[in-house]
C-alpha positions in Angstrom: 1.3 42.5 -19.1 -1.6 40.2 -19.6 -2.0 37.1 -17.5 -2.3 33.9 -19.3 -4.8 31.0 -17.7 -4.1 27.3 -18.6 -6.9 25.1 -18.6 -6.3 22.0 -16.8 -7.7 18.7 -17.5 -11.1 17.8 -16.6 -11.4 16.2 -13.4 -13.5 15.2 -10.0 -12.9 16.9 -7.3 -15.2 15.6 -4.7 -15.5 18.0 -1.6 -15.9 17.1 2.1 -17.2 19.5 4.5 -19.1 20.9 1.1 -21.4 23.3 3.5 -18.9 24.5 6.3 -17.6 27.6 6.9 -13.9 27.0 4.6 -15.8 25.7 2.3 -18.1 28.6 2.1 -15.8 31.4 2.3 -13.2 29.9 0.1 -13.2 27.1 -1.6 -16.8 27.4 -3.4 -16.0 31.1 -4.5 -12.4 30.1 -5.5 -13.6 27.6 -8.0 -16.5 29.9 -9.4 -13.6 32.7 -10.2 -11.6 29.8 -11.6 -14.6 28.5 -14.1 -15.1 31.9 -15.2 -11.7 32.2 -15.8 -11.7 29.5 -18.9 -9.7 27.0 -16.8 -12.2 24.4 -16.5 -12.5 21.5 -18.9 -15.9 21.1 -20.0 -16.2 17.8 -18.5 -14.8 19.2 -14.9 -17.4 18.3 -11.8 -17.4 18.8 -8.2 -19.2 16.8 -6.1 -20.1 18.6 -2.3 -20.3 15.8 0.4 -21.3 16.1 3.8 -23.4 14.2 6.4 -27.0 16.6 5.7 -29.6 15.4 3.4 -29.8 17.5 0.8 -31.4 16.9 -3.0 -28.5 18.8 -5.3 -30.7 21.8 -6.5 -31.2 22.3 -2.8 -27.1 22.0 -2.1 -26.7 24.1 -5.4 -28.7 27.1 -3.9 -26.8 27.0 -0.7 -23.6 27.0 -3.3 -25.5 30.1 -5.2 -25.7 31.7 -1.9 -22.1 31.2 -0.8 -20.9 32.7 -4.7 -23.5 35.4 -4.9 -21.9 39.1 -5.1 -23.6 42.2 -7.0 -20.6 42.1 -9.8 -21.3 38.1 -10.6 -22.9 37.5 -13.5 -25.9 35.5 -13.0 -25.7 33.2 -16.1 -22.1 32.3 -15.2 -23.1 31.4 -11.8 -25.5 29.4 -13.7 -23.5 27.6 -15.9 -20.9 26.9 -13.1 -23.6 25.1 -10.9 -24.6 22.6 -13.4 -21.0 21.2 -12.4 -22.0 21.1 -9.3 -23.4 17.7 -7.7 -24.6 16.6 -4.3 -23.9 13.0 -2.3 -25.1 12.3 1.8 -22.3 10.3 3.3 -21.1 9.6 6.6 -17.5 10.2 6.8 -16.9 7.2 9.7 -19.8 5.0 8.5 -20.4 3.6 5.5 -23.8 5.8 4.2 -23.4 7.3 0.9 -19.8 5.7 0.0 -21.6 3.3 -2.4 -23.1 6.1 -4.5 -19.8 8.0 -4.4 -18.0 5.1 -5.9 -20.5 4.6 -8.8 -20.7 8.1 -9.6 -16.9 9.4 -9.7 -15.6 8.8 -12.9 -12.5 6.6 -14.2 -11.4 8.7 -17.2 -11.0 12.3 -15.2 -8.6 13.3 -12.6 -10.1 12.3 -9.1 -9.2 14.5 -6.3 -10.6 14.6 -2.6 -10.2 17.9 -0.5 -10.9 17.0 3.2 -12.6 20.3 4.2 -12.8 18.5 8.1 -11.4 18.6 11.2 -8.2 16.1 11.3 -10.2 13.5 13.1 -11.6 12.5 9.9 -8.7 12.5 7.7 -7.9 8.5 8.7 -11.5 7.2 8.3 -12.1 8.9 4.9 -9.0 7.8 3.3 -9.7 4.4 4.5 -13.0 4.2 2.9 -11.7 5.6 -0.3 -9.5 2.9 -0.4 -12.3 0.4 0.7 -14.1 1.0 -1.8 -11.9 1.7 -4.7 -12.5 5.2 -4.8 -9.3 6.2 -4.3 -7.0 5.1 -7.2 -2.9 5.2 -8.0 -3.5 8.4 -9.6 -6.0 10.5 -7.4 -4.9 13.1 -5.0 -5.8 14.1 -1.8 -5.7 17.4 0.0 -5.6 18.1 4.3 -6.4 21.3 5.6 -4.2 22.5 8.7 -4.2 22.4 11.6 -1.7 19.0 10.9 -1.4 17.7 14.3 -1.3 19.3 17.5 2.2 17.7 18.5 5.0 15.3 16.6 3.3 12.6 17.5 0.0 13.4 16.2 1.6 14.6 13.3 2.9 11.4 13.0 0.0 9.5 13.6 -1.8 11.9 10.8 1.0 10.7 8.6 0.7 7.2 8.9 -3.1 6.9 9.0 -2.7 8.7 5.3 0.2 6.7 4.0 -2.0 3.7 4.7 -4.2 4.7 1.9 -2.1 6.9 -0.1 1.8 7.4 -1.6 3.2 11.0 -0.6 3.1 12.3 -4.3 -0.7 11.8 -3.9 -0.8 13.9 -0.1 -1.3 17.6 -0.4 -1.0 19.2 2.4 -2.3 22.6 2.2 -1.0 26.2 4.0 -3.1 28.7 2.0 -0.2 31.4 2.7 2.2 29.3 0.3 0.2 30.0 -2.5 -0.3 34.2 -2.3 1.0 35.9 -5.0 4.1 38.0 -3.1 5.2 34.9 -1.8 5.7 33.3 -5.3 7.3 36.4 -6.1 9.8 35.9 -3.1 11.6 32.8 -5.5 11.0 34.9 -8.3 12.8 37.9 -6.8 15.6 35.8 -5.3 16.6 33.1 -8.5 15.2 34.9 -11.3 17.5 38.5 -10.9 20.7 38.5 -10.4 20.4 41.9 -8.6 19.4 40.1 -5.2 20.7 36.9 -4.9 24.4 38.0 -4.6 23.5 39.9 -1.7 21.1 37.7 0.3 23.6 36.2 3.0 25.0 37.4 6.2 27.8 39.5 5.1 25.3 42.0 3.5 22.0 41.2 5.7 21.8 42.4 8.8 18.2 40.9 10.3 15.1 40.1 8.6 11.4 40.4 10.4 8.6 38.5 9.7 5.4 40.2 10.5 1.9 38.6 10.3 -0.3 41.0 12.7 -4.4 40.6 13.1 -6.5 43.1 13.9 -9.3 41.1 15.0 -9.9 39.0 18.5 -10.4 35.1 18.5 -14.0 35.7 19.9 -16.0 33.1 18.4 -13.8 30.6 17.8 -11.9 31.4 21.0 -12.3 27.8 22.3 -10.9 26.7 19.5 -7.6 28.7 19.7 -7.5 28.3 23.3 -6.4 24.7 22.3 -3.4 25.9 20.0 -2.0 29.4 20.8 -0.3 31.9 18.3 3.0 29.3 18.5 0.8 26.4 16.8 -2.0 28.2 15.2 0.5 30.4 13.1 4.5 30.4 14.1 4.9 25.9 13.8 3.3 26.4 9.5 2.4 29.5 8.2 5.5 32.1 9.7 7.7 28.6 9.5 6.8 29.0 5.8 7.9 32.1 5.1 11.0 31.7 6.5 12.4 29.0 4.7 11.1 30.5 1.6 13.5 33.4 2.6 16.2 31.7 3.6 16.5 28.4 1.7 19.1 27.8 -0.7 18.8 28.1 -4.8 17.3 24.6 -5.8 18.8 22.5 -8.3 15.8 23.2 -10.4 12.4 24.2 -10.0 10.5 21.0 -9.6 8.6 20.1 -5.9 10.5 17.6 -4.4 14.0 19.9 -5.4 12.5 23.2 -3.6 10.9 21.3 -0.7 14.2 19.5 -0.2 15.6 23.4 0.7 13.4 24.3 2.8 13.4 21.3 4.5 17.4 22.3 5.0 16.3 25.5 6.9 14.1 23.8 9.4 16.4 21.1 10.3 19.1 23.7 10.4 17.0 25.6 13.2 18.8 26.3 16.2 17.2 25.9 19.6 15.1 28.8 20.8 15.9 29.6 24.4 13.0 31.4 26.6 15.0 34.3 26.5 14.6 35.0 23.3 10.9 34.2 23.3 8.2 36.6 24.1 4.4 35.7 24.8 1.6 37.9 25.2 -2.5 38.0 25.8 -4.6 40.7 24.8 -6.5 42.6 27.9 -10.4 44.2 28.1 -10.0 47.7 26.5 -13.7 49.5 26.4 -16.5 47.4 25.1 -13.6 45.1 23.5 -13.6 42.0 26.0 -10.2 40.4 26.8 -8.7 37.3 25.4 -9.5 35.0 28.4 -13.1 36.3 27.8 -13.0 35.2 24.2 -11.3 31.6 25.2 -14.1 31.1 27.9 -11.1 30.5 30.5 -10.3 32.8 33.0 -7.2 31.3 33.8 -6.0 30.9 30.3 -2.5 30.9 29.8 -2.5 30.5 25.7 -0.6 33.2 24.2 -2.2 35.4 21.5 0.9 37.0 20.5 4.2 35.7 20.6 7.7 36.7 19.0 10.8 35.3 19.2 14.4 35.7 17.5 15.3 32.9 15.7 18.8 31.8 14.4 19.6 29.5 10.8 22.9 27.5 11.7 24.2 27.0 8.3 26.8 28.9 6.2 24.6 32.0 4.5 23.3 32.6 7.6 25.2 32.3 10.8 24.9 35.9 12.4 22.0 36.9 10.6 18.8 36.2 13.0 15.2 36.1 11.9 12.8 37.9 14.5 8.9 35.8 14.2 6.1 37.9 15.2 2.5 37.1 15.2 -0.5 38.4 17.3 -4.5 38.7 17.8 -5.9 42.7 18.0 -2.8 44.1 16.9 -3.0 48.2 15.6 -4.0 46.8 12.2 -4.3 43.2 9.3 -0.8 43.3 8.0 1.4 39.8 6.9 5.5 41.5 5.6 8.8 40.1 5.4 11.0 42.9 5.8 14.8 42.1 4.9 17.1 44.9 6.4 20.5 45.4 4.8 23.6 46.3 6.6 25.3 49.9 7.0 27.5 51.2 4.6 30.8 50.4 6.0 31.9 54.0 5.9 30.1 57.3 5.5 31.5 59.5 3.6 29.3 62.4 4.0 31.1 64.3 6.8 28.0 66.3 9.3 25.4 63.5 8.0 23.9 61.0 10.2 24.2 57.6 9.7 21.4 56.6 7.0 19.0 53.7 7.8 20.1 50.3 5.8 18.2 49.8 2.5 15.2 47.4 3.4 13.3 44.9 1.3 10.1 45.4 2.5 7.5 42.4 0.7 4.1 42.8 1.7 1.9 39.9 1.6 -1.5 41.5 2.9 -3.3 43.8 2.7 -2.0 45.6 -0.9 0.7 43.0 -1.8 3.4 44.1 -3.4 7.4 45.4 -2.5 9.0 48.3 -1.4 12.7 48.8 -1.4 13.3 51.8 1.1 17.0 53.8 -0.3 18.9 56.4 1.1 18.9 59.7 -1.7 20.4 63.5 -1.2 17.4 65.5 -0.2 16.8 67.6 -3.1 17.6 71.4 -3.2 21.2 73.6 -2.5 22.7 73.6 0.9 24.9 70.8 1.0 24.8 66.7 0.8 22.0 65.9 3.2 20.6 62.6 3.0 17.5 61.3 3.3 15.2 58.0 2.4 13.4 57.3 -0.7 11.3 54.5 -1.6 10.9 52.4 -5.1 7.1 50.8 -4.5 5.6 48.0 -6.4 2.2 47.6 -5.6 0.7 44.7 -7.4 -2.6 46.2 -8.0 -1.1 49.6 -9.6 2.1 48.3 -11.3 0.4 45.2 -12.9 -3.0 46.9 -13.8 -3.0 45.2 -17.6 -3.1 41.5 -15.8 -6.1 40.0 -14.8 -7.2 40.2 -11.0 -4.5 38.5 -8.7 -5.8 35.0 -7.7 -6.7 34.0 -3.9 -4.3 31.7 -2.7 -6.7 28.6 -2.5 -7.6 29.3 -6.3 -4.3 28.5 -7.5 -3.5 25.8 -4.9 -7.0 23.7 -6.1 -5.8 23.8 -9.9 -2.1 22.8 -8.9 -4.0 19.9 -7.6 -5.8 19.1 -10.0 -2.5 20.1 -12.1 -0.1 17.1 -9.8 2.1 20.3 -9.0 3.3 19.5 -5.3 5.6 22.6 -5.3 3.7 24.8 -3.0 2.0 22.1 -0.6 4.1 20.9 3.1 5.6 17.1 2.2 5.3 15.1 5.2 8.6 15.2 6.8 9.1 19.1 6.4 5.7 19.2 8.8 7.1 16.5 11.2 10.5 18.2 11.2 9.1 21.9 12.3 6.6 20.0 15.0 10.1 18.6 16.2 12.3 22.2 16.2 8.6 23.9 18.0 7.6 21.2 20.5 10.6 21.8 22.8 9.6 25.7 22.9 5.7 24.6 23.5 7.3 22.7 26.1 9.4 25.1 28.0 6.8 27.4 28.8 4.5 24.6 30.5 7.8 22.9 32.7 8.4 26.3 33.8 4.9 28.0 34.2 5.4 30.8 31.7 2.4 33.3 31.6 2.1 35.8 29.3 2.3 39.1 29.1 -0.7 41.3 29.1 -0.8 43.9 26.3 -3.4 46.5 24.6 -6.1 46.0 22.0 -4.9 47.9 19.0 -1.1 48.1 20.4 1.9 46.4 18.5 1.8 43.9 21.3 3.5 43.5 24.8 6.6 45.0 26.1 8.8 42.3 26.0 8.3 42.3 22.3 10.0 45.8 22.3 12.7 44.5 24.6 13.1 41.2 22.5 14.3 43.8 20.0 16.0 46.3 22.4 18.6 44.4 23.7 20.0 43.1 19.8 20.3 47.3 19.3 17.5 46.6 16.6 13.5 48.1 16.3 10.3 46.2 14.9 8.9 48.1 11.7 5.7 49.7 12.7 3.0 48.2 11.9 1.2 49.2 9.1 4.2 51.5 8.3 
């Protein structure tokens, strides 16, 4: 199998926040890989902005610098860089807009990725419209975090739609656009294998697992403001499980599949504290503790959190989803593990009961699937049973294709495509600040701390018990 790239047409994508970290790690890379590619029009651009004075040769080195690994080839890199332009602006004042205006271009698509914190999202999209920058057809991307609350997702909302129609917002979770979780509609709608199956009379539970090894030193002061709940539970585990649970679209355009999704949120029952547990990771050797990290002794931000979740609709009543999420976990590992039900009735007499088949889909670190069966152990002695696995690792089973994309690669061309498919519309992000808010809210009327647990662990106790009492186990991590 050979992948196929599709140029796309030639466009401006101007870039705020051109020299911060995002921008560094992925965005400036992601565009390199998709130049070399062959999916750039020749007359493609991208102009960097930010608020340093910088001559472009000067910004291009620091884009050279931010590319440069020992397998790039150096006349590529080259080539690439002479799409690469340079403008000083100040986002809230009105520096540089001038010389943006004259030097985008009216015959090429004009997007704008806002590589800044969300402060800035209202007083760039006003100057684009001020000064005509911004036109019926451009586009504009957000990175998260979007909001803090509903009603600063709101207010994000409306300070955009000021400036801008939703077709033209693009709201960006980088985990939409990984290449398992593409596969996820592909395995569901495209086979008929799994689709008859994927409701509550065959599914027993699903997990969703997205474990980090590392601690939030560094930007600890930062995630003290947010927590596991909005940093990864409100968009990114959301996500994923209204990609798993939604129902078949009427086709497979944006507004029909975010339509479904939007179904599972607003079909979210209430979480009850219960069914909710928090935890912070503790001092373990030369590895400080997460108060440490946040610069706050008497932080009460959770760094892990789980929490059993239930979809009040028809495919799903009885089934529950179990959300998990935490900082040094035992090891990097993002999985949505479908578990089937139990035969009904075993017919082997003297065999134990076999473990349910389970769909395990691995986003990170070797994406791929494995679907865990139950075979006869091989050899004489009577039918004893035991588990098998069919494994689709990506990397081995599709070695013919090219190399799998990064996530923001793909989401920047479907951009610059107009394909809204894998981006959050506005009132699927309003509606899951709405179902978490209430849960956020709980744990401050009633003074909820959380649980202490151990670097490298699978996370606190009540995690375990969370699980316990249901008669149900979390999948190892890194199993």
């Amino acid at each position: 199998m050979v992948s196929r790239v599709i140029p796309v047409n030639a466009f401006d994508l101007v870039l705020f926040g051109a020299t911060g970290d995002l921008a560094r790690r992925k965005i400036w890379p992601g565009l390199f890989h998709r130049f070399v590619a062959g999916q750039f029009d020749e007359n493609s651009r991208i102009l960097g902005v930010s608020r340093s004075d910088h001559e472009t040769e000067k910004f291009r080195d620091i884009v050279r610098k931010a590319i440069k690994d020992p397998e790039i080839d150096d006349a590529q890199l080259d080539a690439f860089l002479t799409r690469v332009e340079y403008i000083s602006l100040d986002a809230k004042g009105e520096r540089g807009w001038q010389v943006l205006a004259d030097v985008v271009r009216s015959d090429t698509v004009r997007a704008f990725y806002l590589s800044v914190a969300p402060s800035f999202f209202g007083a760039i999209a006003r100057r684009l419209e001020q000064f005509g920058i911004a036109t019926p057809d451009s586009r504009i991307v957000v990175e998260k975090p979007f909001g803090h609350d509903l009603d600063s997702a709101k207010a994000l909302n409306a300070e955009l739609r000021e400036c801008f129609q939703e077709h033209q917002i693009y709201r960006i979770d980088h985990y939409l656009g990984k290449e398992t979780v593409q596969n996820l509609m592909a395995l569901r709608f495209a086979n008929s294998l799994f689709e008859p199956l994927w409701n509550s009379s065959q599914i027993d539970h699903v997990q969703i697992t997205v474990a980090e090894s590392l601690s939030v030193e560094g930007p600890g002061e930062y995630y003290d403001q947010s927590g596991a709940m909005r940093d990864m539970v409100q968009n990114h585990l959301m996500q994923l499980l209204c990609l798993t649970a939604m129902e078949p679209p009427s086709k497979f355009t944006p507004n029909a599949v975010r339509n479904e999704k939007l179904k599972i949120i607003e079909a979210l029952e209430p979480v009850p504290v219960e069914n909710i547990a928090r935890g912070q990771y503790r001092a373990a050797g030369e590895q400080g503790s997460y108060k440490e990290h946040a610069g706050d002794p008497n932080s009460t931000t959770e760094s892990f959190i789980a929490m059993k979740v239930e979809v009040a609709n028809w495919r799903w009543a009885g089934t529950p989803f179990y959300l998990r999420t935490g900082k040094c976990l035992r090891e990097r590992v993002s999985e949505i593990a479908v578990f089937f039900r139990n035969p009904p009735h075993m017919i082997f007499p003297g065999t134990e009961t076999p473990q349910g088949n389970v769909l395990v889909i691995r986003l990170q670190p070797d994406e791929g699937m494995t679907l865990h069966t139950t075979i006869k152990d091989p050899g004489p002695g009577g039918m004893r049973l035991t588990e098998a696995s069919l494994d689709m690792t990506f990397a081995d089973s599709l070695k013919d294709s090219a190399k799998p994309q990064d996530a923001y690669e793909r989401l920047i061309m479907d951009v610059i495509r107009g394909d809204q498919t894998l981006f959050m519309r506005g009132d699927e992000v309003e509606s899951a600040w709405a179902w978490a808010d209430p849960i956020i809210a709980s744990w401050t009327d009633r003074n909820m701390k959380p649980q202490q647990y151990d670097v490298g662990s699978a996370g606190p106790e009540d995690a375990l018990l969370l699980m316990h009492k249901d008669g149900r186990r979390w999948r190892s991590i890194g199993a």
